[in-house]
N, C-alpha and C positions, 0 to 999 in steps of 0.2 A: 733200846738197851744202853745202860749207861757206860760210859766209856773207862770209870776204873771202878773196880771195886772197893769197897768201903777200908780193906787194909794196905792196899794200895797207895789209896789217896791218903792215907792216914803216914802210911810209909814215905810217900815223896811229900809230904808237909814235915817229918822230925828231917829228912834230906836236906827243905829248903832254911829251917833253921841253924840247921849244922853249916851251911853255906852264910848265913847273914853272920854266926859266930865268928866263921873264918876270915871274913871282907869286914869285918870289924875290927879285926887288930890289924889289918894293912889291905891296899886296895891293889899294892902291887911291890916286887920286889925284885932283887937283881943278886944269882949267887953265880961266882967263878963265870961272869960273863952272858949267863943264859937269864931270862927276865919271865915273870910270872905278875901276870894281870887280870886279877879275879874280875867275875861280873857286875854291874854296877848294883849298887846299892837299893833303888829302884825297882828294877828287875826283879831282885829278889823276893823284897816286899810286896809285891805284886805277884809273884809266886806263891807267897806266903798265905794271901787274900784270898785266890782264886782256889786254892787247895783247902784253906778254912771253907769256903764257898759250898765246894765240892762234898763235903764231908756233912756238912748240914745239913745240906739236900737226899744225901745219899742214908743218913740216920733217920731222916723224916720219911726216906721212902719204907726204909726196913721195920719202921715204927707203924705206918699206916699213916702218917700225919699228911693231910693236902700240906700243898708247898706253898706259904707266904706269898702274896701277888698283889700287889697294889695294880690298879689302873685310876686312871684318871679320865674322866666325861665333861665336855665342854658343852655347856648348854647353847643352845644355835638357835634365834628367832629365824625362823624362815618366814 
């Protein structure tokens, strides 16, 4: 069973955009004393990746399409 569903993942990917927005116009900030230090930039990105990920997978399952799989076979003289 997959762990979100398709408007979910679709939901927390426009989330993690909305958040790479925000940490773009400043990474951190200080108002009347109190200080706001959004999450790194990286982080984000990497949110953004695995939720694009998730979304592929999750279309290919709803489609019927098998899911992309490379493997790799080393040939071995015994």
């Amino acid at each position: 069973m997959p762990t979100w569903t398709l408007q979910e993942a679709r939901d927390n990917l426009a989330i993690w955009k909305q958040a790479l927005t925000a940490v773009s116009t400043g990474q951190a900030y200080t108002i009347a004393g109190r200080s706001l230090t959004r999450v790194n930039i990286k982080d984000i990105q990497g949110m953004i990746e695995y939720f694009g990920k998730e979304i592929d997978k999750l279309e290919a399952a709803a489609a019927g399409r098998p899911l992309r799989r490379m493997r790799q076979y080393v040939p071995r003289d015994l």
